[in-house]
N, C-alpha and C positions, 0 to 999 in steps of 0.2 A: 809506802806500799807494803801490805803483807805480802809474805813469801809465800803462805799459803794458799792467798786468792791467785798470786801469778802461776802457781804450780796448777791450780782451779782452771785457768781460762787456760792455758797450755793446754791441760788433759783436754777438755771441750774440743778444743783445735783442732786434738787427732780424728773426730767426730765429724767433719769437715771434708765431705768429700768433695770433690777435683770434678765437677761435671765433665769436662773431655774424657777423664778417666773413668767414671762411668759408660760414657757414650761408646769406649771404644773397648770397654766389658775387664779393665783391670782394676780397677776401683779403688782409686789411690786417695788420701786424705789428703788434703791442702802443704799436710807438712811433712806427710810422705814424700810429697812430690819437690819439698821445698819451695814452697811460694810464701809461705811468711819469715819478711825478710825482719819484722820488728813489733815489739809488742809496748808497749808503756800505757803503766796503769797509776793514775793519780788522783785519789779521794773517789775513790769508783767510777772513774772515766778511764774507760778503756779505747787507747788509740791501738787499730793493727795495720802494719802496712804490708802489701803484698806484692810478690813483683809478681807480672804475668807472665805466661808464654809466650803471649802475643800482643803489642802494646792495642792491638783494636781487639781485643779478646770478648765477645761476646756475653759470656756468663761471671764477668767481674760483677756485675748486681746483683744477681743468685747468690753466685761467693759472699756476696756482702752482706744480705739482707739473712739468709744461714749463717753467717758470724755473727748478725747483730741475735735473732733471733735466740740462738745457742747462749749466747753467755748473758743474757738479759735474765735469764733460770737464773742465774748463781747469786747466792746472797752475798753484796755488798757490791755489785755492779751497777750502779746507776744509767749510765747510758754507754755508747757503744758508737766510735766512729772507724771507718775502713778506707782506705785508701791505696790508691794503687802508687808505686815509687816509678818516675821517668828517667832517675837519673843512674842506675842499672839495672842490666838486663839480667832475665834468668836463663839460667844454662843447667844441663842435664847433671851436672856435677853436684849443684846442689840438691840433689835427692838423694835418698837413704840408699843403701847397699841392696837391701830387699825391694823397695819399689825400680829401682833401675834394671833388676832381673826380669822383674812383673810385666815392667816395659816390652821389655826385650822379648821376653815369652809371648806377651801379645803379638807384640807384630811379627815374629817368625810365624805362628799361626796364622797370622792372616797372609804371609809370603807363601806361607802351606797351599792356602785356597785358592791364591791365584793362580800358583804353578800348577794347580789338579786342575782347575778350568780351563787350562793350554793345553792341557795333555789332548791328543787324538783321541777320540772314540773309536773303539776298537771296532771293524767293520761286521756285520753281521755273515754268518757261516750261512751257505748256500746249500 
C-alpha cells in the first residue's frame, strides 16, 4: 500500500459529511464525528469500516455510496467496499475536540428555541 494513496483516501474522508450532522445544521465530516473506525487499502481495494451512531442508522447507504463515490476519483483506487462494524459501539469520545463543541453549540441553540417557545406571551396593554 502507498502511503501517499492512504494519506489520498483519508483527506477524501474529511469530505464526507455526517447526514444527521447536516440534518441538524452542524455539519460534521464522517471523521470529524469519528465514524471511521478502519481503513485498509490493498492493490487498490479500499475496505472502510464505520462504526455508526445508531446500529439501525438510516443513512449508512448514503454514507456508503458518498465514500464509494468519493474515492473512486482518486487514481489508483480500483473499487471501494464499506461496511458498518457490530462488534463496537460509537461514543461521543471518539470525535475531535472541535466537532464535539460544534455538537454542543447545536444543541444549546436548539435548548435556546425551546425554552423561548415556553416563555408566556407577554399580555397585550389595554
Amino acid at each position: 500500500m502507498s502511503a501517499a494513496l492512504e494519506r489520498q483516501v483519508r483527506e477524501r474522508l474529511t469530505e464526507v459529511m455526517d447526514p444527521c450532522s447536516v440534518f441538524n445544521r452542524t455539519h460534521l465530516s464522517i471523521t470529524d464525528m469519528g465514524l471511521v473506525r478502519d481503513v485498509h487499502i490493498e492493490a487498490g481495494h479500499v475496505h472502510v469500516s464505520l462504526l455508526l451512531t445508531d446500529p439501525s442508522c438510516l443513512f449508512f447507504f448514503q454514507m456508503g455510496q458518498d465514500i464509494e463515490a468519493r474515492l473512486l476519483e482518486l487514481d489508483g483506487v480500483e473499487s471501494v467496499k464499506v461496511e458498518s462494524t457490530s462488534d463496537r459501539w460509537w461514543s461521543e469520545d471518539r470525535m475531535t475536540p472541535e466537532a464535539r463543541q460544534r455538537l454542543e453549540a447545536g444543541r444549546e441553540r436548539k435548548w435556546q428555541v425551546l425554552r423561548d417557545m415556553r416563555k408566556p406571551e407577554a399580555s397585550p396593554s389595554a
